[in-house]
Structure formats: structure tokens, C-alpha cells
C-alpha positions in Angstrom: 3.6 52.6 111.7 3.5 49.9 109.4 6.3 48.1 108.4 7.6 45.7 105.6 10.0 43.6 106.7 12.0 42.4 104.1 14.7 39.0 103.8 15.8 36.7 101.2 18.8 34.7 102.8 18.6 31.9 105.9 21.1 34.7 107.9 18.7 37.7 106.7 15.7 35.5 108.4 17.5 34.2 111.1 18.4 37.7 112.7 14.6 39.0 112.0 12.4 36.8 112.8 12.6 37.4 116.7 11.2 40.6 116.2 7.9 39.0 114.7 6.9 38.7 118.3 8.5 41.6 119.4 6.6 43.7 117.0 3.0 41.3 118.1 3.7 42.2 121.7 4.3 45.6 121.1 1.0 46.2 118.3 3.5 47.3 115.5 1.4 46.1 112.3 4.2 44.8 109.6 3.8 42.4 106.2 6.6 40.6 105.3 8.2 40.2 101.7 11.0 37.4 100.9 13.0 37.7 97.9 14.0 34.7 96.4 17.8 35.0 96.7 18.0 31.7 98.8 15.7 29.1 98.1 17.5 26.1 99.4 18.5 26.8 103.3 15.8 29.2 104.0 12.7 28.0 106.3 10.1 27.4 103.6 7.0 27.4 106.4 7.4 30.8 107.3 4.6 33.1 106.3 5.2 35.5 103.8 3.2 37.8 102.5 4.8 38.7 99.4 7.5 36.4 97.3 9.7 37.8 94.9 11.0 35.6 91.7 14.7 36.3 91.2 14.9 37.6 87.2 16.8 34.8 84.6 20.3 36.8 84.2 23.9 35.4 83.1 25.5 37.3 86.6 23.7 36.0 89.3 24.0 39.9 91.1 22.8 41.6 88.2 19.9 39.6 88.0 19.6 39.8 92.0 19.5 44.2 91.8 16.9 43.3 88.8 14.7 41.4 91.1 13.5 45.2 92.2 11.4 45.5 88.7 9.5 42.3 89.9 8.9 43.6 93.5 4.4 44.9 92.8 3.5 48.1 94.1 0.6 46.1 95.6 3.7 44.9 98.2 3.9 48.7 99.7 0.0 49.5 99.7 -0.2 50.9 103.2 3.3 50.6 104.5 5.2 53.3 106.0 8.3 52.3 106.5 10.9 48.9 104.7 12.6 47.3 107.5 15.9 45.7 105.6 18.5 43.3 107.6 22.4 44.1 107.0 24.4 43.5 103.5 22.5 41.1 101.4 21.8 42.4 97.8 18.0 41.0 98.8 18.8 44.2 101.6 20.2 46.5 99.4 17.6 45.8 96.2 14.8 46.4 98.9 16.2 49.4 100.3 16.3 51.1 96.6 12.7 50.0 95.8 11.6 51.8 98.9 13.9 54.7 98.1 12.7 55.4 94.6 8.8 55.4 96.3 9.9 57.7 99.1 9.4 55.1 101.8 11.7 55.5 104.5 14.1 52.8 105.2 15.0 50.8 108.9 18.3 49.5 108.5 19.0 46.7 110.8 22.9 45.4 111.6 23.5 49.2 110.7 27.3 50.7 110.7 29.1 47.4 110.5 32.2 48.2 108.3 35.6 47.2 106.8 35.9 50.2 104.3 38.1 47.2 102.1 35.3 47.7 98.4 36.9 43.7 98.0 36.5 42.0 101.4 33.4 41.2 101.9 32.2 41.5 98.2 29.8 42.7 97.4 28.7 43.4 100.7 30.6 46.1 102.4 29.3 48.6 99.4 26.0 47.3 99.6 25.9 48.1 103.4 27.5 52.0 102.9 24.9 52.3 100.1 21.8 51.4 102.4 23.8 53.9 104.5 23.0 56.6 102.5 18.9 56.2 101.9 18.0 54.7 105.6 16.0 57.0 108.2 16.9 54.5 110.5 19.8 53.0 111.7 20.0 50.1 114.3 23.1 49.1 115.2 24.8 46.5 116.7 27.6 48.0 118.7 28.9 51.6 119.6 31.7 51.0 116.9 28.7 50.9 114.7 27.5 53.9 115.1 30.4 56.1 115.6 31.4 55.0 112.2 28.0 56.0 110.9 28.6 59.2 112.6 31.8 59.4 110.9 30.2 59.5 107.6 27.4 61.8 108.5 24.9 60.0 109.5 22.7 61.8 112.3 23.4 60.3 115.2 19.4 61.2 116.3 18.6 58.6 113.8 21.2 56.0 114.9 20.2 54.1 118.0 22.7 51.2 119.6 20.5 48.1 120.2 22.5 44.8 120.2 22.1 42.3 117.5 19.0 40.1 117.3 20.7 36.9 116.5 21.7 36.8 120.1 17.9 36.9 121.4 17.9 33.4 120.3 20.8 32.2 122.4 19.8 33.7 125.7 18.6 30.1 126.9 21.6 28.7 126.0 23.9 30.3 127.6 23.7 28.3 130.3 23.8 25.2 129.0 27.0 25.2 127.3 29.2 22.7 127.4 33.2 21.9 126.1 33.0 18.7 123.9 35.3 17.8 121.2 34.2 18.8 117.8 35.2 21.5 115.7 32.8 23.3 113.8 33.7 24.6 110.1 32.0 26.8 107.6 33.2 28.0 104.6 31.9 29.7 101.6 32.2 33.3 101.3 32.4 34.7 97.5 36.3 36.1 98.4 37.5 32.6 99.3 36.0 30.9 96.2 39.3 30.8 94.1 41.4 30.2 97.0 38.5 27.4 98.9 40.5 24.5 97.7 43.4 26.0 99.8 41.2 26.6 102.7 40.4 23.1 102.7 43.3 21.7 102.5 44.5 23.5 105.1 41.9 22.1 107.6 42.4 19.1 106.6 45.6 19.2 108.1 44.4 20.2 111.2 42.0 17.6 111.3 45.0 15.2 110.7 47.0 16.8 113.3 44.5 17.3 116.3 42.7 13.9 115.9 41.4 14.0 119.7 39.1 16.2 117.8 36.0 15.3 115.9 36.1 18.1 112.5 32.6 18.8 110.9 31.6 20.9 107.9 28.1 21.3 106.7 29.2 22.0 103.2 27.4 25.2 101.8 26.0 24.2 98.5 27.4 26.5 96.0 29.3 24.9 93.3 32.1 26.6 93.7 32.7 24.7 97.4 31.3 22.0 96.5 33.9 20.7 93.6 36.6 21.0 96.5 34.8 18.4 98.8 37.4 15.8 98.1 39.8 17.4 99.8 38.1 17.1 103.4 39.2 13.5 103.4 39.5 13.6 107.3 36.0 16.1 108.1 32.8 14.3 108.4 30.9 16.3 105.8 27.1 16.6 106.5 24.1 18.9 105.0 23.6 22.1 106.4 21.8 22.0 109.2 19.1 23.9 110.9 19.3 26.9 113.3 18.4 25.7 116.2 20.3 22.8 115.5 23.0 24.2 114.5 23.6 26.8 117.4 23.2 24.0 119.9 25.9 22.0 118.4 28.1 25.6 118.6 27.4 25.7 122.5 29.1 22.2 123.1 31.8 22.8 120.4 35.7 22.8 121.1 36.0 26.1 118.7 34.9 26.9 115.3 36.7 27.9 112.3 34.4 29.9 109.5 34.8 32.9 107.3 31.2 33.9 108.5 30.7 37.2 110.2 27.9 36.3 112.5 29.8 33.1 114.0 31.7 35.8 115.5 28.5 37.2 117.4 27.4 34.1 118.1 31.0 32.1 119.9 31.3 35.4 121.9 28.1 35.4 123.7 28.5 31.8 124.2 32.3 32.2 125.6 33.4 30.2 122.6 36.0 30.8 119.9 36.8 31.0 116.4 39.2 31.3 113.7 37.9 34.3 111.2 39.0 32.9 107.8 38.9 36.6 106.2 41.0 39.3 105.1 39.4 41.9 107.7 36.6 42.0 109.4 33.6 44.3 110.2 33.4 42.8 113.6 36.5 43.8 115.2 35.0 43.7 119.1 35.7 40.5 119.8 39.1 40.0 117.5 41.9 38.9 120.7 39.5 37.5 122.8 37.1 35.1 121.3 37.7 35.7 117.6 41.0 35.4 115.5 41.6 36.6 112.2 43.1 34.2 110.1 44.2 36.4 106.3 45.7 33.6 104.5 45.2 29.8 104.6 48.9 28.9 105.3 48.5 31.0 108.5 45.2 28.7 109.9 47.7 25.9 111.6 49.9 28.9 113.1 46.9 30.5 114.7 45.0 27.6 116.0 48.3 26.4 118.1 48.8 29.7 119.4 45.1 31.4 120.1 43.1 27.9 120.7 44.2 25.1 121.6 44.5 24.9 125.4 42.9 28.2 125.9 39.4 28.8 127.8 37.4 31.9 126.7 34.4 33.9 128.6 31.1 35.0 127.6 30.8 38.6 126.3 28.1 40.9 125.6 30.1 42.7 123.3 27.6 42.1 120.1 24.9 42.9 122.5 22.9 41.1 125.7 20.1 39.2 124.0 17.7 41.7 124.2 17.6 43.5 120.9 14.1 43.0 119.5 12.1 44.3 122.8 15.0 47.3 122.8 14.1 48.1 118.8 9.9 47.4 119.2 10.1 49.6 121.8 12.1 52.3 119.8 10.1 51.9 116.6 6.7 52.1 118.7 7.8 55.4 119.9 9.2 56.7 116.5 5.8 55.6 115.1 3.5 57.4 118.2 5.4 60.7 117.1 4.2 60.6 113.6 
């Protein structure tokens, strides 16, 4: 077996590069190819074997999906199989190009779904899509894959293995601590038109619950950007890195975010957050360390009721922190069958 592994986004590299080693220790050989759909927060210094120019386009998606006519067939020359990581159009662009050359797919952060075409957009039909060409599915939860089943899918192909993001948290676990500061991210594509709403809304809270200490590192897109005025009591910073940035979430108070994999990450580190989305495809851990928050003028409503004064417990429900050895081994035994 030889695998490409394939990213283009700081979450997409975040989740996979754990099983670099993993796939060392185990003597799976594996290139790696980044597509260029994130160029300021990814990790420049990783080595990458193949880098993929995102095409000049007036609709930054279209010109992501045409990214796959720039992807050389030199980038496949002995591979086997194209590992892809959850519902990034880098994902869903790399699991066509490997498709349309017969290659089969390994889709990591398999089965995750809110069946909603509109929330997330465009990811929850780029996720069913990699559904229907990947071999192989690794999935997160049990939800996961029953709803793969559900659909289809062989469930000899599907294999429940725990998320990866979580192999990098194990040490921290116990080390967390309760300080005061609230952690914020917000930048999802369905809350663009409504951001300046979002904003004003925790602003509020920042005004109301001044014992704690609100913090945003403000995504970069334009579109939340132009709204930064608004955050008049949030100490705005850069985004900051990983490791950083995780530490930081094991001392918070409680996060609010419209991220999915906050979700994975406060529930293995018995912390909580407000889930600034519509639905989610994460529902595991909605009630007990994540709340979903549909509208902004709902955010103050919530936080008094789910958060503040509560204590919440670590859960394995996204997995124990031992993904990667779990998927090397199943991929080295997949691969010794062949």
C-alpha cells in the first residue's frame, strides 16, 4: 500500500498529520499532496511532496473544483490508494481526481451528516459526494457509520476509529484547568450575511459577564473582517497556532464558535461550547458539552441557561485519542490482503 495523503486547509492538516507517524511506525509508504486552498493559516514547514496552485476564477469554489486540472499525473505515479480528510472542496476535488484514475479513495471523518444541502455549505454535499467514490470509510463515531449504512454504504468497508484531532489532546487532558476567558470563533460561509449579528450579539455578552476575559482570533476572510468594529469589548488577536491554541481551550471558561471540530475538541477536554449553527453533524455531544445556538438573538438565552455556573465532564464520545495507531493498523492489514 501506498498512499497519497491529501490536505489543503489548517483543519484538513491538523486532523492528519498524526498519522504521519502512525503510518512511519507501522511501514505504510505515503507522499503527501497540499492543495493550495489555504495559504495563510496552514503550517508552511511541513513537507509536501506535491503543491497544487489554486486556478484564477471569479467564484472562489469554481476555481477550487478546477484546481483538479492542475493536480500532474506525476503526483499518483506509484500510489495505490488517495487518503482525503472530511468536507473540504481540497477533499472533495482530490477524491474526484483519484476517482476518474480508478484509484481508490480513504475517506477520513467519514459519515458525518446533517442532510440540510444549506448548512454547512458547501460542505455537507461535498462529504455525501466523497461518499459515493470512497473504498474506505473511517469514521468518527457509530452515528457515523450507521448513517453510511443507511445510504448503502458496505458496512465491511466502514470501520469506527475515533477522530484524529483528539490524538493530540491526550496529554492534556490532565492538565486542564477552569480560568476565565472565553474563547470565540466565527467564520463559517452560512453566517457571513448574518456575522455582524453574531458579533453584536457577543458583544453583549462580553458587556454583561465582565468577570470574563472574551477573545476572538479573527478569521481573515473579508467578509468577518469588515464586522471587527463591532467587538468593541473582545480583545481581538491573530489566529493562533494549534498547539497554542488548544492549550488556551483547556484552561478556558467555555467557548462559543460555529466550528464543528470545537465540538470534538471541549468534549474530550470536559469543556463546553455554544454551536453557532443551524444543525449540526455532531449531534453526540449536543446537551452535555455542546449547545446549539440557530439564531444570534438566542446566544444570550443559552449561555444563562446551559453555561454559566455549570461544570461539564470529559467524554470520549468523538473517540479516546487513539485514532491513528487504530487506522495504521487497519490500513496495514487492508494493504497485506492485496
Amino acid at each position: 500500500m501506498n498512499i497519497l495523503i491529501c490536505y489543503g486547509t489548517r483543519p484538513e492538516l491538523i486532523k492528519i498529520k498524526p498519522l504521519f507517524s502512525a503510518f512511519r511506525n507501522r511501514g505504510i509508504s505515503y507522499r503527501t499532496l497540499r492543495l493550495e486552498q489555504h495559504t495563510t493559516l496552514i503550517d508552511a514547514s511541513e513537507a509536501i511532496d506535491h503543491i497544487v496552485p489554486i486556478p484564477q476564477g471569479t467564484n472562489r469554489l469554481d476555481a477550487l473544483l478546477g484546481a483538479a486540472n492542475c493536480i500532474s499525473d506525476k503526483a499518483y505515479d506509484g500510489i495505490t490508494h488517495v487518503l482525503v480528510q472530511g468536507d473540504t472542496a481540497t477533499a472533495f476535488v482530490c477524491a474526484m481526481s483519484a476517482f476518474h484514475r480508478n484509484i481508490p479513495v480513504i475517506h477520513l471523518e467519514a459519515g458525518l451528516r446533517t442532510y440540510d444541502k444549506q448548512n454547512p455549505y458547501p460542505e455537507e454535499v461535498y462529504r455525501q459526494l466523497i461518499s459515493r467514490v470512497a473504498s474506505i470509510h473511517l469514521c468518527p463515531t457509530q452515528t457515523n457509520l450507521e448513517n453510511l449504512v443507511r445510504e448503502g454504504i458496505d458496512h465491511y468497508n466502514a470501520y469506527v476509529v475515533g477522530n484524529t484531532v483528539l490524538d493530540n489532546l491526550v496529554g492534556l487532558r490532565e492538565q486542564t484547568t477552569n480560568g476565565n476567558e472565553v474563547i470565540v470563533t466565527l467564520h463559517r460561509r452560512e453566517n457571513h450575511l448574518i456575522m455582524d449579528q453574531w458579533f453584536t450579539e457577543v458583544n453583549k455578552l462580553a458587556q454583561k459577564y465582565s468577570e470574563y476575559k472574551f477573545v476572538i482570533p479573527l478569521h481573515p476572510n473579508p467578509n468577518v473582517q469588515k464586522h471587527r468594529g463591532l467587538l468593541t469589548h473582545i480583545k481581538i488577536v491573530d489566529p493562533i497556532p494549534y498547539d497554542d491554541f488548544v492549550k488556551r481551550l483547556a484552561g478556558c471558561a467555555f467557548a462559543i464558535s460555529d466550528s464543528g471540530g470545537i465540538q470534538e475538541e471541549v468534549s474530550f477536554l470536559g469543556k463546553s461550547v455554544v454551536v453557532c449553527r443551524k444543525t449540526t453533524e455532531r449531534p453526540e455531544s449536543v446537551g452535555d458539552n455542546s449547545f446549539l445556538c440557530k439564531e444570534p438573538n438566542e446566544l444570550q438565552h443559552i449561555v444563562a441557561s446551559n453555561i454559566i455556573g455549570k461544570t461539564f465532564k470529559q467524554s470520549n464520545v468523538y473517540g479516546d485519542g487513539k485514532a491513528n495507531d487504530m487506522i495504521a493498523s487497519i490500513l496495514k492489514t487492508i494493504g497485506n490482503k492485496q
